[in-house]
N, C-alpha and C positions, 0 to 999 in steps of 0.2 A: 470818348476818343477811341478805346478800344473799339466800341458797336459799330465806328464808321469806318475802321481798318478792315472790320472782318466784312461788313459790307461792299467795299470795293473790290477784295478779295474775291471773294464768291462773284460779284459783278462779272472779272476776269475769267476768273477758272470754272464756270457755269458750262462756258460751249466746250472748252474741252473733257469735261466730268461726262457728259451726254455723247460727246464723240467718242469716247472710253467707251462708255454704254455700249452704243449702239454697235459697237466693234466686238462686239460679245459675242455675238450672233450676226453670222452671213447664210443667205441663202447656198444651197449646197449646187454650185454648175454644173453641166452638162447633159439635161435635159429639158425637156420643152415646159415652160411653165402655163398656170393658166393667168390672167388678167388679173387676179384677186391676191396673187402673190406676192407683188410688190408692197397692197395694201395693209398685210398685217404687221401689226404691231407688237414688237418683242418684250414692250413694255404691258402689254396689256391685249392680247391676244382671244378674239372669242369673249368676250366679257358678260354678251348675256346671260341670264341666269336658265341653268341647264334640265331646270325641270318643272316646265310649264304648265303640265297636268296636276302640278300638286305645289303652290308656290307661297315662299317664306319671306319676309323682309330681311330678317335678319341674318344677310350670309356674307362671305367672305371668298372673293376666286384667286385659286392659288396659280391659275395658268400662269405661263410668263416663263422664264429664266431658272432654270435648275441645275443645280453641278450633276454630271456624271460620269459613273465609271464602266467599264466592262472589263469580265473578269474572270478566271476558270470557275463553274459550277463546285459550288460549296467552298468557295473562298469566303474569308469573312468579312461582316461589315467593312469597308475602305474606310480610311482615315483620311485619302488623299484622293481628288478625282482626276479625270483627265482634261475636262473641261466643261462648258453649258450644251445643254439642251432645250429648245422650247417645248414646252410643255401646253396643249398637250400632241403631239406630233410625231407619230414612232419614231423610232432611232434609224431607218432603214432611209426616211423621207428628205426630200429637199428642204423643206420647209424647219425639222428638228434642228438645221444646222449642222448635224453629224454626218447623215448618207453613208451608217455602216451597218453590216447585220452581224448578228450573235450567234445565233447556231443555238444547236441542243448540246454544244459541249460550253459552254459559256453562260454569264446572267449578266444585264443589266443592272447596273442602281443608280439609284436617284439621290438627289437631298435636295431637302430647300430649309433652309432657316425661316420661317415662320416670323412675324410680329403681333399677339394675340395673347392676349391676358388670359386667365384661368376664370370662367364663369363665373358667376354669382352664385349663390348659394342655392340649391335647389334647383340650376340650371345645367345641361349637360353640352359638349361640345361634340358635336361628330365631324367625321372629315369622309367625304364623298368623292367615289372615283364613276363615271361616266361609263367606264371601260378601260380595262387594260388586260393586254393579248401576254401572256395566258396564268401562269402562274403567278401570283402577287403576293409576298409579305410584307407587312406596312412595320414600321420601328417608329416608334414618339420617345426622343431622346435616350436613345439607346436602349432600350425595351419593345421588344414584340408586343404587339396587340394584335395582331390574324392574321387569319391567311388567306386566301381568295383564290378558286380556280375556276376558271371560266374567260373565254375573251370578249364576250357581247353580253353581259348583262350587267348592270351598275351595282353598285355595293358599296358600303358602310361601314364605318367603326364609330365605335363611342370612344376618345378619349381623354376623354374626362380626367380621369383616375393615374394619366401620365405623367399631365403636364406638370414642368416645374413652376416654382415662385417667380416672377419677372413678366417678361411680355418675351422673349426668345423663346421658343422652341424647336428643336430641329428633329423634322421628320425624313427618313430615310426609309424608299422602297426598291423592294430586290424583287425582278420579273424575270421568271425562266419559260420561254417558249420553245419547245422542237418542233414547231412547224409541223413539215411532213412526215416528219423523223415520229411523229406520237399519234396516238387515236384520237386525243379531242379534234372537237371544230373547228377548223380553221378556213374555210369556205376556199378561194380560189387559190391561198396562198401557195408557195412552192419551195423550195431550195431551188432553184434553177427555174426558172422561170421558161415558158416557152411555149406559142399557140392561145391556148385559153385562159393557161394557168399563169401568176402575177406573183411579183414579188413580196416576199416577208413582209408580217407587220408586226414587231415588237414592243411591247410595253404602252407606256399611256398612250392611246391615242382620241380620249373624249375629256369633255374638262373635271376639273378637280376644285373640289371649293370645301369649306368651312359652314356650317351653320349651328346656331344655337340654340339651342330650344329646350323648352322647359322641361322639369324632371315628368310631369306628365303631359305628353306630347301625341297625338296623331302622328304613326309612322308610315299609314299607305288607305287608301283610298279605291274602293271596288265601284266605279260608276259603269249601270246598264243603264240602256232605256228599256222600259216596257211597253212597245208601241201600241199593241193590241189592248193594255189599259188605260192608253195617254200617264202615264206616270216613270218616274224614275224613280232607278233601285242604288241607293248610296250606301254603300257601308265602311264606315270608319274604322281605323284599326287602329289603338291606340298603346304606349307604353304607359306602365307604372298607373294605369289609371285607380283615382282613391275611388273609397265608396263615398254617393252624393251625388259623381259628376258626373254632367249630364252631357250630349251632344247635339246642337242646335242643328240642323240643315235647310240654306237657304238656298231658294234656286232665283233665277233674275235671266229677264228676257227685257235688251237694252236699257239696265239698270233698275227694271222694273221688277218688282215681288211677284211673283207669280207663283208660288210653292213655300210651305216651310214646315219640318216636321224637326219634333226633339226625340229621341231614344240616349237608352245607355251605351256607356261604350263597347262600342265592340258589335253593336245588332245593327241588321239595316234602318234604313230611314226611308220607307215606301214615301214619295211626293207625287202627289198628282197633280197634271198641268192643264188647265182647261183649253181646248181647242191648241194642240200641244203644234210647230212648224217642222215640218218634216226632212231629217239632210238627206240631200244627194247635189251630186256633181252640179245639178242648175241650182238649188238653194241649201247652199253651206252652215246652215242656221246652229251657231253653239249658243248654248245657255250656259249662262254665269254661274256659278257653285260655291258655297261661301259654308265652311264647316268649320264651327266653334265649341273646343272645347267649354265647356263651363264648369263654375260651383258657386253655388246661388249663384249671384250675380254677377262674379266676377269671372273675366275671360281668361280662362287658364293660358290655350293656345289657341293659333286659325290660321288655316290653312285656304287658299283661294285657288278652285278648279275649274271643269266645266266639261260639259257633257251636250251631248247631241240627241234626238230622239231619231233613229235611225234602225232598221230591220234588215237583214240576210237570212233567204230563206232557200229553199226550193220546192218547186212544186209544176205539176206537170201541164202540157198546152193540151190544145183539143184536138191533137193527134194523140197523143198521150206520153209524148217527150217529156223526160224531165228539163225544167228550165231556169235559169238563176233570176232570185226576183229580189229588186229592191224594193222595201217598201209594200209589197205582193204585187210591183208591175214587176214586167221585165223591162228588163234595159241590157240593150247586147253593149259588154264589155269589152274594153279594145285599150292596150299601154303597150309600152316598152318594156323589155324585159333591162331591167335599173341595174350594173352591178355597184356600184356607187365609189366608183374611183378617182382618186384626182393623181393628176402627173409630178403635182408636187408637195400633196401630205397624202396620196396612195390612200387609206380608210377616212380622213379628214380633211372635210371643207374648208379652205383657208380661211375663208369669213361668213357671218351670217349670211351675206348677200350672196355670196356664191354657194352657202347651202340650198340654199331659194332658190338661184336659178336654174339647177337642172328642171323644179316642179314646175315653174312658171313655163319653162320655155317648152316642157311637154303638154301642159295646157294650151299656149297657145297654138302648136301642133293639130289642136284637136282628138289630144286621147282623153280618157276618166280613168285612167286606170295606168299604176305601175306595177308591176311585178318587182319587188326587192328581194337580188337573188342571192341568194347562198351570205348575205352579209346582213347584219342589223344595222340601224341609223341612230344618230341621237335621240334625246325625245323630242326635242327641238325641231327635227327634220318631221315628223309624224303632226306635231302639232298644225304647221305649215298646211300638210296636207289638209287637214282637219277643216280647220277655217277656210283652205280654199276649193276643197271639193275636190279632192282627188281620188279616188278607190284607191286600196293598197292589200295586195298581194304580197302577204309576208314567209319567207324562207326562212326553216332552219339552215346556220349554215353546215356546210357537209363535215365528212373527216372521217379519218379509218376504213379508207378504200380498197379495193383488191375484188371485189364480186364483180363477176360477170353480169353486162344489161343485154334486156332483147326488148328494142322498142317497139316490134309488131305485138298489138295484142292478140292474146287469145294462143300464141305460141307456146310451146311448151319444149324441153329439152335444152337452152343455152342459157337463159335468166337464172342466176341464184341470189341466195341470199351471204351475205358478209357473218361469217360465224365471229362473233366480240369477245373478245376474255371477258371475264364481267366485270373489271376496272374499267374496261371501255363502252359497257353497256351502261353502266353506274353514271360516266361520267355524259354521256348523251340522253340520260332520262333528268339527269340532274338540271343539267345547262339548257336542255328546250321546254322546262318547266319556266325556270326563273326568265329566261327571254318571252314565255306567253306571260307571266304573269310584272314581267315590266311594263310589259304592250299592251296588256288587258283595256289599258284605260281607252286606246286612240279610238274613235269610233270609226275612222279611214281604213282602218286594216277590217276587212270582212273575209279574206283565206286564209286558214293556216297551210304550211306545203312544209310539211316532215321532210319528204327524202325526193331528192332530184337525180332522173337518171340513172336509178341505183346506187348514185355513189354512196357507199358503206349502207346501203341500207339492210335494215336488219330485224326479223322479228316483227315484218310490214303489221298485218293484222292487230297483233298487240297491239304495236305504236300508233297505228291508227286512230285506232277504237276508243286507245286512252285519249287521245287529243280530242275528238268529237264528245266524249263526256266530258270531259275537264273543262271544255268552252264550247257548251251548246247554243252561244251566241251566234259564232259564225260556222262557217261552211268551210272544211278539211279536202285539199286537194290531199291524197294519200301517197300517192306514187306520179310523182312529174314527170312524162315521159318514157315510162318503160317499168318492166316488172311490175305490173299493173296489180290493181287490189279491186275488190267491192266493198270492201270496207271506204269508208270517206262517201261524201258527198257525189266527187266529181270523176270524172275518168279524162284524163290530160294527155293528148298525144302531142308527140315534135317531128316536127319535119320540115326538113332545108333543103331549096328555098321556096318553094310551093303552098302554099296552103293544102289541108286534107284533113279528112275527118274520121274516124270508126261511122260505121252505119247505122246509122239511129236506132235504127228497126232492133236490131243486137245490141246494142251498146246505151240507147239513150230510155229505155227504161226504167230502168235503177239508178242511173247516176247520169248528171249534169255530163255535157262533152264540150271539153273547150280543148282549143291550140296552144299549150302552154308555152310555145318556141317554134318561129317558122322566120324565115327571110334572110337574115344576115347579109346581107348587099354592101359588099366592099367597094370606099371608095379612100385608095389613100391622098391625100393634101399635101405636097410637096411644103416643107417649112412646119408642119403640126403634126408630125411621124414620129412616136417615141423612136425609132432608129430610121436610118434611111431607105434601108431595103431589107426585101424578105417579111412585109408584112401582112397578113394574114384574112380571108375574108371568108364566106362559104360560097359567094358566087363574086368578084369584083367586075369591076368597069372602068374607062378611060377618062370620063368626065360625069358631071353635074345632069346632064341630060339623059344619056342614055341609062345611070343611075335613076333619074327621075319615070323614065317613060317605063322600065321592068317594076318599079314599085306601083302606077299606076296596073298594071297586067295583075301585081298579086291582088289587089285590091278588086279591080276585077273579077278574078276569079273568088275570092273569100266570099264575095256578097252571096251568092247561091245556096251556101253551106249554111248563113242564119236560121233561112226558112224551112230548112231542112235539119235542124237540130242542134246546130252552133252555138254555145252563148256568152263565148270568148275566146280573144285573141290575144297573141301578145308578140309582136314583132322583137326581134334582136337587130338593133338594140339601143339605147339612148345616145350614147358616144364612145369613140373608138376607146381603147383600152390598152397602154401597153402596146404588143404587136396586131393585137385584133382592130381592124379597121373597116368594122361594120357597122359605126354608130351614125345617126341620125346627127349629131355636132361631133367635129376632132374631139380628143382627149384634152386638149387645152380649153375646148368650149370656147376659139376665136370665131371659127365656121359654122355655120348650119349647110348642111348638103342638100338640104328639100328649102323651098320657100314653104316657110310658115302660112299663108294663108291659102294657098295649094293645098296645103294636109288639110287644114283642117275643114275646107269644105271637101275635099275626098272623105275626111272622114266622117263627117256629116253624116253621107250618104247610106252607113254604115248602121247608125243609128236610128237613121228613117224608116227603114225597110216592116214594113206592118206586117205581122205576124200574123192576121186576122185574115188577112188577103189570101193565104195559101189553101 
């Protein structure tokens, strides 16, 4: 009798328990959203698993609904919060629910009460953050376990050794960001926003999950190709590993065995692949990656990756230009410069689908190539790439600016260098190490690009030099746009809105010459305008056409520059921004301003141009 009281019961109080819920969390009004908005889920938010290149069964996403607080800088743990935050979704964004910023005299916290047992014996539990902007210390029931500084690169704790008896746990994080107010990275962000520079991003804004894993465990994975010997180079990295245990490495091309080699832990695993399929933009070819701990025969841990057989190189034409080659062709590269922002979670995609669509819809464009500028992505957004063929031009982001730039090369007297205390030198060798070696894995990122424009750049040569030994995989743009280096690969001029090049003859020698920034063509969209007026372009126009017929004109004029020593472009810019209203789609991503199959046979044309003919 009681089981059918409490039955009816719950029957009645079900839709108001979920109207409860859902009343938890409102989108934040009075900005333009994108399409994808309505679609997330407060209950379950982002739910894929956030790390593709390297993937576990056993996890646990803690996205979703979090209490929090904000509070004066060095206040203590909160007892009491002010209310939910979705997670993960800065506090500044539409999409957190909140729509408020912190400052550098304030911190954010977090809590979530957890449901999660204390492993099994000889198993360890970590709790993973994706990203969170800038300062992080994590609490597992009222005890510190680390600290974290950095806003773009993912990181970990074990804590194992916290948790209590039960299946409750409550974890509490405290993030302090000063934005522009500090020297770390913080790419476009501002206290004031205005022209190019964007609003605050504080605290989580990539996912957050649980996984368990055995006391000896695989923690990261080193996949090259070696194209020049048709083989791949795996090396496993492992904790706690006993003596005995071994590491199996299987490779698979459309589930088929193609490779398999066992080493100990910790050494590479050379596979060779007979008659190996080569990636680029026309065939996206990943191979499967299947790495098993072992002892004898039993499987300790495994991990399931996968890797591409793919080359960046340079090397010169038979004028004796240096030239960017995939593979040893060339292929003239052409994208958008990406900054990757949404109008309403600002650094985060509301949903997978709408992480996809800015790549897809620049593919269908007709680029191969993004520039991701001054901001890193999930790994989820790289994989994407990976599998569909897209080049990726990867930005450190900026921070600790005040140097003068002088974009003419070969100038001398106005370009300096950013002199850094050395907490702030410390803190930009630290954080563009752990963002390459997050990235390492994507085979789509073939640039690295250290410093943009000078902002804060510092100590070029160094920094250069260390970046080109540290990943003699790819090719180092050094200096993007100004205060130029020979150090690096490339030599990268900007200019708006024209296309234009250094002169080969001088310039293309020793290093690659691409446009790393030209065009910016404003067109605002009544109804998709982060504000109504006052918004910002480097050349604008009145409508759809006369915007289309000056893109046709740079276009035009670019093609001349290939055969004369070009071997990349990169238009500004995918979609407006904020007050910038130069994108290829609104900031909402309702509009596209070019017809998609207009670009992409323009850009065709781009790509035809035979080098051999000159």
């Amino acid at each position: 009798m009681l089981k059918r009281i409490l039955v009816v019961v719950l029957f009645f109080c079900m839709p108001f328990l979920l109207f409860a819920q859902a009343n938890e969390w409102q989108i934040v009004a009075g900005k333009i959203r994108s399409t994808w908005a309505d679609q997330v889920d407060p209950g379950n938010p982002l739910p894929e698993y956030p790390r593709p290149q390297m993937e576990r069964a056993n996890w646990q996403t803690l996205n979703g609904l979090w209490s929090y607080a904000i509070l004066a800088k060095g206040s203590p743990r909160p007892a009491t919060h002010e209310g939910n935050i979705l997670v993960p979704f800065a506090v500044e964004s539409a999409l957190s629910g909140v729509g408020r910023e912190v400052g550098t005299e304030q911190e954010l916290w977090y809590r979530k009460i957890v449901q999660t047992a204390k492993p099994r014996r000889n198993e360890r539990l970590l709790l993973h953050f994706g990203a969170v902007d800038w300062e992080t210390e994590v609490f597992v029931n009222g005890t510190s376990v680390g600290l974290h500084q950095g806003g773009f690169d993912p990181f970990y704790f074990d804590i194992t050794d916290y948790l209590t008896s039960g299946r409750s746990q409550t974890i509490d994080v405290r993030v302090w960001d000063p934005t522009d107010d500090g020297p770390q990275p913080r790419g476009k962000q501002v206290k004031s926003p205005h022209g190019i520079w964007y609003t605050p991003v504080t605290g989580i804004w990539q996912s957050v999950w649980l996984e368990t894993v055995p006391e000896s465990h695989i923690t990261d994975l080193r996949n090259t190709a070696i194209v020049d010997q048709n083989a791949f180079s795996i090396r496993p990295f492992v904790q706690s590993a006993k003596p005995g245990q071994r590491i199996r490495v299987r490779v698979l091309e459309a589930g088929k065995l193609v490779g398999e080699r066992e080493v100990s832990p910790g050494n590479e695993a050379v596979v060779p692949v007979a008659n190996p399929k080569l990636w680029s933009p026309d065939t996206p070819v990943l191979y499967d990656v299947e790495v098993i701990l072992m002892e004898g025969r039993r499987v300790v841990d495994q991990v399931k990756s996968y890797a591409a057989m793919r080359k960046i190189s340079m090397a010169t034409d038979k004028n004796g230009i240096q030239r960017m080659m995939l593979n040893d062709e060339f292929l003239f590269q052409y994208g958008p410069l990406d900054q990757g922002w949404w109008p309403d979670g600002l650094y985060t995609a509301p949903t997978e689908e709408a992480l996809l669509f800015d790549i897809v819809k620049t593919q269908e464009m007709g680029f191969n190539m993004i520039r991701k500028h001054v901001k890193v992505e999930p790994a989820r957004w790289y994989y994407h790439c990976d599998r569909l063929g897209m080049l990726v031009w990867q930005d450190m982001p900026s921070g600790d600016m005040g140097n003068r730039w002088e974009s003419r090369p070969g100038v001398l007297g106005k370009g300096t260098e950013k002199v850094r205390t050395t907490e702030s030198e410390s803190i930009f060798r630290k954080e563009w190490k752990a963002i390459m070696d997050a990235n390492y894995h994507f085979p789509s990122i073939v640039v690295w690009v250290p410093f943009n424009e000078a902002w804060g750049q510092f100590k070029t040569e160094e920094i250069v030099d260390w970046t080109v030994q540290y990943d003699p995989t790819r090719l180092v743009n050094g200096a993007s746009g100004g205060n130029y280096t020979l150090s690096g690969q490339i030599m990268d001029m900007h200019n708006y809105p024209d296309p234009v090049m250094p002169d080969p003859q001088i310039w293309g020698r020793q290093q690659i010459i691409v446009l790393g920034e030209y065009g910016g063509l404003g067109l605002p969209v009544e109804g998709h305008t982060w504000q109504e007026k006052d918004n910002w372009g480097y050349q604008s126009f009145k409508d759809k056409t006369e915007l289309s017929n000056r893109y046709h004109q740079l276009i035009n004029d670019l093609k001349p520059l290939i055969p004369m020593g070009l071997s990349a472009a990169i238009y500004t810019q995918t979609t407006d921004v904020e007050v910038e209203v130069n994108g290829l789609m609104t900031y909402d991503r309702k509009i596209l301003k070019f017809d998609p199959d207009m670009l992409k046979a323009l850009h065709q044309s781009l790509y035809d141009i035979n080098l051999s003919e000159k």
